[in-house]
C-alpha positions as CSV (number, residue, x, y, z in Angstrom):
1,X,11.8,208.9,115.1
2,X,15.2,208.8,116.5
3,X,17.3,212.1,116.3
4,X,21.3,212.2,116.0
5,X,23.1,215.4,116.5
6,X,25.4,216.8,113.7
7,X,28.0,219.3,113.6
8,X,28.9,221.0,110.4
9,X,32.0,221.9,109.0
10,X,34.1,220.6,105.9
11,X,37.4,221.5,106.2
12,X,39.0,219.8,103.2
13,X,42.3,221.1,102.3
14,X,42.2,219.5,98.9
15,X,40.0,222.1,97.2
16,X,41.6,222.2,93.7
17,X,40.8,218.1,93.8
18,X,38.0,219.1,91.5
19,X,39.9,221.1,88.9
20,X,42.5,218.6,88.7
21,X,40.1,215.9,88.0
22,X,37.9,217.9,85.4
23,X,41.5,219.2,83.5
24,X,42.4,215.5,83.3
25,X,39.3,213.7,82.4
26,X,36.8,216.9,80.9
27,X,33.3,216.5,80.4
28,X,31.9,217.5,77.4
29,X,29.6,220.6,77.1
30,X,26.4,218.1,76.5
31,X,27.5,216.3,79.9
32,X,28.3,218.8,81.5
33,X,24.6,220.5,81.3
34,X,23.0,217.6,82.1
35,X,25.1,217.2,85.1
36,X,24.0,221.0,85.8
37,X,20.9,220.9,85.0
38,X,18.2,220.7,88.0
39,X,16.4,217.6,86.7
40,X,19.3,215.5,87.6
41,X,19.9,211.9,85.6
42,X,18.5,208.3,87.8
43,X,22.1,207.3,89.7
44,X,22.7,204.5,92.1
45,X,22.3,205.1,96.0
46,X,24.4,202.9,98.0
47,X,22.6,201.5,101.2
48,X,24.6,202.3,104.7
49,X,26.0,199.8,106.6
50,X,25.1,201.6,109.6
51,X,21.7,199.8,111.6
52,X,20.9,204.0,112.9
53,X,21.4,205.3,108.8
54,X,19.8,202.1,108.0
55,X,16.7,202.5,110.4
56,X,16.6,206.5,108.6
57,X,16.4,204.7,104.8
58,X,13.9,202.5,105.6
59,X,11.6,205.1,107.7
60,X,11.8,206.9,104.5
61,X,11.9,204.1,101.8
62,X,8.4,204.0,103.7
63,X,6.9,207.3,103.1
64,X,8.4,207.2,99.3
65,X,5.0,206.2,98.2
66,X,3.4,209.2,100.1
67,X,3.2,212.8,99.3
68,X,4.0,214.5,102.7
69,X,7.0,216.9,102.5
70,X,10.3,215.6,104.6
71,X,12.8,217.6,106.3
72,X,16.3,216.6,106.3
73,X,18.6,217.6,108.5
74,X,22.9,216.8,108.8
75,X,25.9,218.6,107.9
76,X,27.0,220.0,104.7
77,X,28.2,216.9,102.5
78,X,26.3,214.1,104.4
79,X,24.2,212.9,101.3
80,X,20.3,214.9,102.1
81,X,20.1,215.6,98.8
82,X,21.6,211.5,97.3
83,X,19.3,210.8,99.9
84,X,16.2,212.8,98.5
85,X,17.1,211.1,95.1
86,X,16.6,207.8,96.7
87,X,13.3,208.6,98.3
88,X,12.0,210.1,94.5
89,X,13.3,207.0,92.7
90,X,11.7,204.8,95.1
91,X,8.0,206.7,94.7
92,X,5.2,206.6,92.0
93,X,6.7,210.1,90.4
94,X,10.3,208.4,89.6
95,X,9.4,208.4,85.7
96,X,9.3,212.6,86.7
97,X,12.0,214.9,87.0
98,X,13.9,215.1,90.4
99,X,14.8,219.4,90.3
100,X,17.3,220.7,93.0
101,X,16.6,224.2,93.7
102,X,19.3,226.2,96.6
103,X,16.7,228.2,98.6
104,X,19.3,231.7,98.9
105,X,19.2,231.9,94.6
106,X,15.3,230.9,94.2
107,X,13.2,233.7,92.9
108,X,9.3,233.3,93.2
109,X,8.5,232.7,89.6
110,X,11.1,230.3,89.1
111,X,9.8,228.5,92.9
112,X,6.5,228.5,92.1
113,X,7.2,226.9,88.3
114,X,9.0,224.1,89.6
115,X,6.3,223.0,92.4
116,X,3.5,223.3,89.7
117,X,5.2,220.1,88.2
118,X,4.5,216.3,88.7
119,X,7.6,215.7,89.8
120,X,9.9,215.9,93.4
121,X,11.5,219.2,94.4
122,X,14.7,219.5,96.8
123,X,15.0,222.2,98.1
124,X,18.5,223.1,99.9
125,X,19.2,225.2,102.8
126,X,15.4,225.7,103.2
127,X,16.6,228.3,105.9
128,X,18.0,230.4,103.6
129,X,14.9,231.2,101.4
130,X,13.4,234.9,101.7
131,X,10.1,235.9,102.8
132,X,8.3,236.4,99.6
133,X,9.4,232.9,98.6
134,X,8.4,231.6,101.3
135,X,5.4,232.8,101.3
136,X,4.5,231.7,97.4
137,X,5.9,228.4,99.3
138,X,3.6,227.7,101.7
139,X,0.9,229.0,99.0
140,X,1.9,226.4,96.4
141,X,1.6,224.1,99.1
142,X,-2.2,224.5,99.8
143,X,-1.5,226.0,103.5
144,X,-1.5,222.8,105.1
145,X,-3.9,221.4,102.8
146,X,-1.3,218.5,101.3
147,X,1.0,219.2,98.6
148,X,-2.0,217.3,96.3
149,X,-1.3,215.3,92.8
150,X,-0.9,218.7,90.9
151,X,2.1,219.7,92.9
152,X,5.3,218.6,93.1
153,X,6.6,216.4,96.1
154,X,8.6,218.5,98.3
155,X,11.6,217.5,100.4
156,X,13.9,220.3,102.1
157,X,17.4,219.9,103.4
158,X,19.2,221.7,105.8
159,X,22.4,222.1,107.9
160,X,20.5,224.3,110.9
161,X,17.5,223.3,112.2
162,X,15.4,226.1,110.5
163,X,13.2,225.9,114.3
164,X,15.7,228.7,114.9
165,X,15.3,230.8,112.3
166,X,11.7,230.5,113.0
167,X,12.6,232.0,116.7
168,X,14.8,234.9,115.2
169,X,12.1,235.9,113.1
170,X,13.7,235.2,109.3
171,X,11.4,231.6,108.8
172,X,7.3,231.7,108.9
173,X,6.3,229.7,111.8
174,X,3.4,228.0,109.9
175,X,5.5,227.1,106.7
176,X,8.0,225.4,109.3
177,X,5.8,223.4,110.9
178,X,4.1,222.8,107.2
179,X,7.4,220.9,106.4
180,X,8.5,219.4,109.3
181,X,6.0,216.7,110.1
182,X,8.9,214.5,109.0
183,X,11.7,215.5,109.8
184,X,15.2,213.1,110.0
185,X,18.8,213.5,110.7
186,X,21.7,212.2,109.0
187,X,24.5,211.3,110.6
188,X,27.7,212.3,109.9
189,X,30.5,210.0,107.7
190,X,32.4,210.5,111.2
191,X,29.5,209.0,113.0
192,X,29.1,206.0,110.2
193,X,32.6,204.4,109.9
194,X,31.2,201.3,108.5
195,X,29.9,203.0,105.2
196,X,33.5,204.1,104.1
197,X,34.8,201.2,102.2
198,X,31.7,200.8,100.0
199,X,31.2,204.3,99.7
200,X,35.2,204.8,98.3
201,X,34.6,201.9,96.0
202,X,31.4,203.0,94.6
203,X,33.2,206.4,93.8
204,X,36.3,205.1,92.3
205,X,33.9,202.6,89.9
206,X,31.9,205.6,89.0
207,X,34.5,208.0,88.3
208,X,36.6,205.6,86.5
209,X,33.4,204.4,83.9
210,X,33.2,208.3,83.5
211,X,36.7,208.6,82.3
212,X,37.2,205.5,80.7
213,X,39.8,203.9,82.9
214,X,40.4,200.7,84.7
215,X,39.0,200.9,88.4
216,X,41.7,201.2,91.0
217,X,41.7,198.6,94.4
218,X,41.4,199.6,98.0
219,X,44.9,198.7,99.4
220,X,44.5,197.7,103.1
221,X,46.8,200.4,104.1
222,X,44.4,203.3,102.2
223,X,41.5,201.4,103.6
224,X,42.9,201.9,107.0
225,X,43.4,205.2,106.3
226,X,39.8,205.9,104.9
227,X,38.2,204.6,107.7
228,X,39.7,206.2,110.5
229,X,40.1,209.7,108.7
230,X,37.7,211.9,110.9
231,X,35.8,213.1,107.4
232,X,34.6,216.4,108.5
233,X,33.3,217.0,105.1
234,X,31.7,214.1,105.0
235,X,30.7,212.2,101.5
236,X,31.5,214.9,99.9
237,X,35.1,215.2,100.7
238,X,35.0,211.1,100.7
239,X,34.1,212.0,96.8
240,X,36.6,214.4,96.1
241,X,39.1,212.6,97.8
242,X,38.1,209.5,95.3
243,X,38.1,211.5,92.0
244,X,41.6,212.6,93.1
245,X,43.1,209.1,93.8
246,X,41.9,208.3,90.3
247,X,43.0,211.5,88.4
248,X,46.6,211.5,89.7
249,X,46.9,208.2,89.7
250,X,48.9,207.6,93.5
251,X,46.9,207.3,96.1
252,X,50.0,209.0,98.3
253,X,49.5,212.4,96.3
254,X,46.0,212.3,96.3
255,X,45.5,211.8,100.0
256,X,49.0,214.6,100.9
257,X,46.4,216.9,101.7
258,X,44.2,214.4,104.5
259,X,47.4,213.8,106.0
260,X,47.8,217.3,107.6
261,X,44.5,217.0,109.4
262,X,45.7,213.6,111.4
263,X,47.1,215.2,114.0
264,X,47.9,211.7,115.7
265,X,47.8,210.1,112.8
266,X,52.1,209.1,112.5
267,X,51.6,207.5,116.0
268,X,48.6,205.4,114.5
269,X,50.1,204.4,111.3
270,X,54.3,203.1,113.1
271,X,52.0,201.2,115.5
272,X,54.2,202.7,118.5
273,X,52.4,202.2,122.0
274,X,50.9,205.5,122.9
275,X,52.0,206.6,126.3
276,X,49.3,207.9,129.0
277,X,50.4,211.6,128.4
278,X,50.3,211.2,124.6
279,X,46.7,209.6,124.7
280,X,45.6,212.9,126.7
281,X,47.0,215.0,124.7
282,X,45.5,213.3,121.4
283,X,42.0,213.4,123.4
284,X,42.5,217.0,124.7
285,X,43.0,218.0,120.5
286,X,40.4,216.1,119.9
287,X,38.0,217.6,122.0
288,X,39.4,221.0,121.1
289,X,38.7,220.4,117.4
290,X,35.5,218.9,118.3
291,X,34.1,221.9,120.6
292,X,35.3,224.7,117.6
293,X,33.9,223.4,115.0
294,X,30.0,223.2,117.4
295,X,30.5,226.6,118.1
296,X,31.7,227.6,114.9
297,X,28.3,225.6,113.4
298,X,26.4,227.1,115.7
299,X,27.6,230.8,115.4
300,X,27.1,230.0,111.6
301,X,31.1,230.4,111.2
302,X,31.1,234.2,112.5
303,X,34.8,234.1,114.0
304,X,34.3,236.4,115.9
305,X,31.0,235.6,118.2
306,X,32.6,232.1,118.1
307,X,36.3,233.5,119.7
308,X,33.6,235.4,122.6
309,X,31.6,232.0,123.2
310,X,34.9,230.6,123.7
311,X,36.1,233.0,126.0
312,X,39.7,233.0,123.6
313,X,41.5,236.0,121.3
314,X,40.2,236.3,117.7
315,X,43.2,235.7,117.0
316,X,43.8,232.7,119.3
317,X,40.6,231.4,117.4
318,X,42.6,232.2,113.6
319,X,45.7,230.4,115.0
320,X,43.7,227.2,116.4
321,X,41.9,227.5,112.8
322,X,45.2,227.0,110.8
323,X,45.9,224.5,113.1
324,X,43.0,222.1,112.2
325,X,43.0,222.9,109.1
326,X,40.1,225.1,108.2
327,X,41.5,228.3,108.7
328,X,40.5,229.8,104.5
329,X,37.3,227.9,104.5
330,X,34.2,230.2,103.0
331,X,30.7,230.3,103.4
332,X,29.8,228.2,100.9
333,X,30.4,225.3,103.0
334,X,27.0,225.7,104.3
335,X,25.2,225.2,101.5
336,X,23.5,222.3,103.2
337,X,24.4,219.5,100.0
């Protein structure tokens, strides 16, 4: 299976995208639970364009009609658990309920209730999950003896490799080999140009069904845009970014915020000729931005083991932060989605 490296980090500056689209088009309390709910409702999974995604679906479309447990693997907002979805709708348990379970909140009762069912269990940010749950875990899961038709099918996401919380001591060595016979990475949005256009358009069709409004085009100038954003945050921010184009209805407001993390992006856009010094320095940010945010993912966003690694100031490392853009994102941004 081929492996593709990943580098987390969504720094999205639109965070109050959601709450403006949810004061202008509310769900009612009915929808909204069912939306909350972990036995989430069938949806649509659209196919990527990209032949290495591609090659990932169909390695997995594969083992849909098995019961082995599958580890997933990308950054935050990549689509492990749309992708999760896709492998329960495409099995023999799709007429059971798909539950989404994040592994820091799990308690053991409520674990081991939810793999005594028929149907598929996500788990996300298995790396996160304590000892005793893991433990009832790897119980549930017959110690290596198959997850069996009583149990439900198990798929696990994850930003980290969980190898290394294995080698730190905070993740049983047998549970992580128990779910890691399969194991596939996702590539970043960054990585997978190609899926942009269909992914925008399948958000801006869902979102405007949802709120009962016509479905706005893809000018060639915001497709442009789309596709050569750098996407850090992935589908998710792709999403957000959607709902916000349709909830304040100009594409120009919507998008204000993407615009501060192009830091070339006025010499792309007045199609002046980029001098030799100009193209190093847009490389040279580039592969700043690039190298923080690797150190940051690996240091698990701990600012200050990163500014060390990177032989710079704290607050050098603060000021480079605001600089990029992602200088007041939280911890929740690891959640593994």
């Amino acid at each position: 299976m081929s492996a593709f490296q990943s580098i987390v980090r969504w720094p999205l500056p639109c965070r109050d995208l959601e709450t403006v689209y949810h004061l202008r088009f509310p769900m009612t309390p009915g929808v909204r639970e069912q939306r909350s709910a972990d036995s989430l409702p069938p949806s649509p999974y659209v196919p990527s364009c990209s032949p290495a995604m591609s090659g990932v679906e169909q390695l997995l479309l594969g083992l849909a009609e098995t019961d082995l447990p599958i580890l997933l693997l990308g950054e935050g907002g990549c689509g492990k658990q749309a992708l999760a979805k896709f492998v329960h709708d495409s099995s023999p348990r799709r007429t059971h309920p798909f539950m989404v379970i994040k592994a820091a909140e799990v308690t053991v009762p409520a674990l081991v209730e939810r793999m005594a069912g028929p149907g598929t269990l996500y788990i996300r940010s298995i790396q996160e999950l304590n000892q005793q749950c893991q433990s009832a875990l790897l119980e549930a899961c017959g110690n290596g003896k198959g997850n069996g038709a009583r149990n439900a099918r198990l798929i696990v996401g994850a930003v980290q490799d969980p190898e290394f919380a294995v080698r730190c001591g905070h993740f049983r060595e047998d549970l992580f080999y128990r779910l890691s016979g399969i194991t596939s990475r996702l590539l970043p949005l960054r990585h997978r140009k190609e899926d942009i256009p269909a992914l925008a358009d399948f958000f801006l069709g869902k979102y405007a069904s949802e709120s009962g409004l016509a479905k706005p085009g893809l000018s060639s100038e915001l497709r442009h845009f789309l596709v050569e954003h750098t996407w850090i945050g992935n589908v998710t921010e792709l999403q957000l970014v959607s709902k916000a184009i349709l909830a304040l209805g100009d594409e120009a407001e919507a998008l204000v915020g993407l615009h501060s993390l192009l830091s070339d992006g006025s010499e792309i856009r007045n199609g002046a000729p980029l001098s030799l010094k100009q193209a190093a320095r847009r490389a040279s940010r580039q592969a700043e931005r690039e190298l923080i945010l690797e150190v940051l993912s690996r240091t698990r966003w701990n600012r200050k083991r990163a500014a060390e690694e990177l032989q710079i100031s704290y607050k050098a490392l603060l000021y480079k932060l605001k600089q990029i853009g992602v200088e007041e994102q939280g911890s929740e941004l690891l959640s593994g989605r």
